[in-house]
ZARORO-899842 format. One record per residue (C-alpha): x, y, z; residue in one letter; residue number from 0. Coordinates in nm, 2 decimals, decimal comma, always signed. Each point is the difference from the previous one (the first is absolute). Last residue first. Layout:
! ZARORO-899842
<<X; Y; Z>; A; NUM>
...
! end
This chain:
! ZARORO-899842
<<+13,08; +0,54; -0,64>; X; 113>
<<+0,37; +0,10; +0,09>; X; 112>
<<+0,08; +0,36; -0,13>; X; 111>
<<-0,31; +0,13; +0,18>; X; 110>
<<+0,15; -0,09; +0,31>; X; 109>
<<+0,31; +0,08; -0,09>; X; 108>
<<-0,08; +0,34; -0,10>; X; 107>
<<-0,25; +0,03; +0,36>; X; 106>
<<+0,32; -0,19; +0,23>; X; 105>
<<+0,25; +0,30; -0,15>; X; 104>
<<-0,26; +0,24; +0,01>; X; 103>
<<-0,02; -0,03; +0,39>; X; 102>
<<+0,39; +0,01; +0,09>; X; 101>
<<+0,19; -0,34; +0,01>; X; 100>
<<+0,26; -0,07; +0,26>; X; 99>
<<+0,38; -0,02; -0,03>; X; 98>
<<+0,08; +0,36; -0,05>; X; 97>
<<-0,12; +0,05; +0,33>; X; 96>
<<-0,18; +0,35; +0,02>; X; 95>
<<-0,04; +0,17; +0,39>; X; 94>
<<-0,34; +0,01; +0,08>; X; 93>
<<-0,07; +0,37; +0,10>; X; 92>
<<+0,06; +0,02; +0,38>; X; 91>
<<-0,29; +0,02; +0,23>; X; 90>
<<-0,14; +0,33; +0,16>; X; 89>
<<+0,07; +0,02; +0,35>; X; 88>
<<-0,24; +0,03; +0,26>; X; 87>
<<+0,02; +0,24; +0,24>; X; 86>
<<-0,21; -0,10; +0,30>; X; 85>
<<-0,27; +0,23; +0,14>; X; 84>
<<-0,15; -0,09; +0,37>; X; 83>
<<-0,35; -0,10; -0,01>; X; 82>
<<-0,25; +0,26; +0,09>; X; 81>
<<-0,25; +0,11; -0,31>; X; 80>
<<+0,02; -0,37; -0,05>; X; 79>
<<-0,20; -0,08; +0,33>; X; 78>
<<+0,01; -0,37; +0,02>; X; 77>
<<-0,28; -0,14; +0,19>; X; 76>
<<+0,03; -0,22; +0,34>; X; 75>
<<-0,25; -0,26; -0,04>; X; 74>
<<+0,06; -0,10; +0,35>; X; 73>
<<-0,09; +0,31; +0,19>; X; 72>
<<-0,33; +0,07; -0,23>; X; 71>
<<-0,10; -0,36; +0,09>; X; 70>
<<+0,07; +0,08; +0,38>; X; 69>
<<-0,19; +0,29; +0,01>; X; 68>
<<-0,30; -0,16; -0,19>; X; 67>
<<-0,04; -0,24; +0,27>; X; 66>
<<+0,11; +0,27; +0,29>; X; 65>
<<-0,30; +0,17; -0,16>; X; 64>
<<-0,29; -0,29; -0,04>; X; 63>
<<+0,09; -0,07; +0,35>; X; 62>
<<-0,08; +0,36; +0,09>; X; 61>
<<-0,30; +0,01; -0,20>; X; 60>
<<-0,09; -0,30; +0,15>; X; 59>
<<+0,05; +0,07; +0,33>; X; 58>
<<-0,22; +0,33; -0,04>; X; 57>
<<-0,28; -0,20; -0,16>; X; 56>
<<-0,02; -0,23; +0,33>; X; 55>
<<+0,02; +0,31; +0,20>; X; 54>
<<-0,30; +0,13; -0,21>; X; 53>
<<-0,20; -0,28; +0,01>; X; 52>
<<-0,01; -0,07; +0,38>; X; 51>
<<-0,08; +0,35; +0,06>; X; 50>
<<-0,30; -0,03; -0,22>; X; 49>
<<-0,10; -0,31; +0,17>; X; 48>
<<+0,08; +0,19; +0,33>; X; 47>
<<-0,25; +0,23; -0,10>; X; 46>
<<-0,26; -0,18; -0,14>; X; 45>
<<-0,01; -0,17; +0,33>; X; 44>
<<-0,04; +0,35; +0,21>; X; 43>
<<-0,24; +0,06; -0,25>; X; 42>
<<-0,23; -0,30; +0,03>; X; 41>
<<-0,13; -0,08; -0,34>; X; 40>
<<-0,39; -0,02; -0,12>; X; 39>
<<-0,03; -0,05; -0,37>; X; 38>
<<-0,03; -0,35; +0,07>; X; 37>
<<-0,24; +0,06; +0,28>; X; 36>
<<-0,22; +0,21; -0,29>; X; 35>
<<+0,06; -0,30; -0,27>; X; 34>
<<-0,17; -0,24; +0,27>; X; 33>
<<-0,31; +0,26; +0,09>; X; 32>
<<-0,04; +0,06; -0,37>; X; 31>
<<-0,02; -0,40; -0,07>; X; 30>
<<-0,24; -0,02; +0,27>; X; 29>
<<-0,20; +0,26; -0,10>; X; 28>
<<-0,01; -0,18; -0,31>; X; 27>
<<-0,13; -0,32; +0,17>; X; 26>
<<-0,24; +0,16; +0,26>; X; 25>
<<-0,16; +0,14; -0,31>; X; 24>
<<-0,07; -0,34; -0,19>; X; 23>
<<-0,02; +0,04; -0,37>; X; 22>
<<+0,34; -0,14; -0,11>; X; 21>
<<+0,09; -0,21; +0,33>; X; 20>
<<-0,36; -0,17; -0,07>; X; 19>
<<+0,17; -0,16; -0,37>; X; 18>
<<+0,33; -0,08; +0,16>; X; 17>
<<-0,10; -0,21; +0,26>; X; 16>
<<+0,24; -0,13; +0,23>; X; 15>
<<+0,22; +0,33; -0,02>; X; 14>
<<-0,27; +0,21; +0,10>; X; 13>
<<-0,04; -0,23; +0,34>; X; 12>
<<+0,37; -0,01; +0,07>; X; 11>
<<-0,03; +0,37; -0,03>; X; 10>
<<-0,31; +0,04; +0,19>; X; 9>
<<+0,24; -0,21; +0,32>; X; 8>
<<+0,27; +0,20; -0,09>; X; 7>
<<-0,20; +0,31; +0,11>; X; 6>
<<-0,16; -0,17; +0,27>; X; 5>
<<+0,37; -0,08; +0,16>; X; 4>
<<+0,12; +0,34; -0,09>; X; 3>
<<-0,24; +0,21; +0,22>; X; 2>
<<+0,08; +0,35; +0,00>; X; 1>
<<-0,02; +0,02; -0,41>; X; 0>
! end
């Protein structure tokens, strides 16, 4: 693990031949040496990445917010629990004109004229 030239060097190796890197010890303990580095992070670096990812998240959120904000502004909903009441009158009967047929005049002549 200290020295990352020869370990690359057994990887490249390994990787060349496929059927040695299976039985071959220094090729496993390559592999374990590689997935150890991997697993390896610096903290102050982890960290700021950490950092990094949660002020990014918080602007989102926040952007996400006004977003919504400004939808909820614009689709302004009708409270009907709070309009104003207007008096509404009812409408007049319909007045009768002699002139014009009721209902069961048009059915009797209707059924009067096949």
């Amino acid at each position: 693990m200290a020295d990352r030239v020869a370990l690359d060097g057994v990887l490249m190796k390994c990787n060349s031949n496929p059927q040695k890197a299976r039985s071959d010890s220094d090729c496993l303990n390559a592999r374990i040496a590689i997935e150890r580095l991997a697993a390896r992070v610096d903290p102050a670096v982890e960290a700021k990445r950490v950092e990094n990812f949660e002020r990014s998240r918080e602007q989102l959120r926040l952007s996400e917010e006004r977003k919504r904000q400004r939808e909820q502004e614009s689709k302004a909903k009708v409270d009907a629990y709070n309009l104003p009441v207007i008096p509404v009158e009812p409408t007049p009967p319909p007045t009768k004109d002699p002139q014009s047929p009721t209902v069961s005049q048009t059915n009797t002549v209707s059924q009067t004229n096949p």
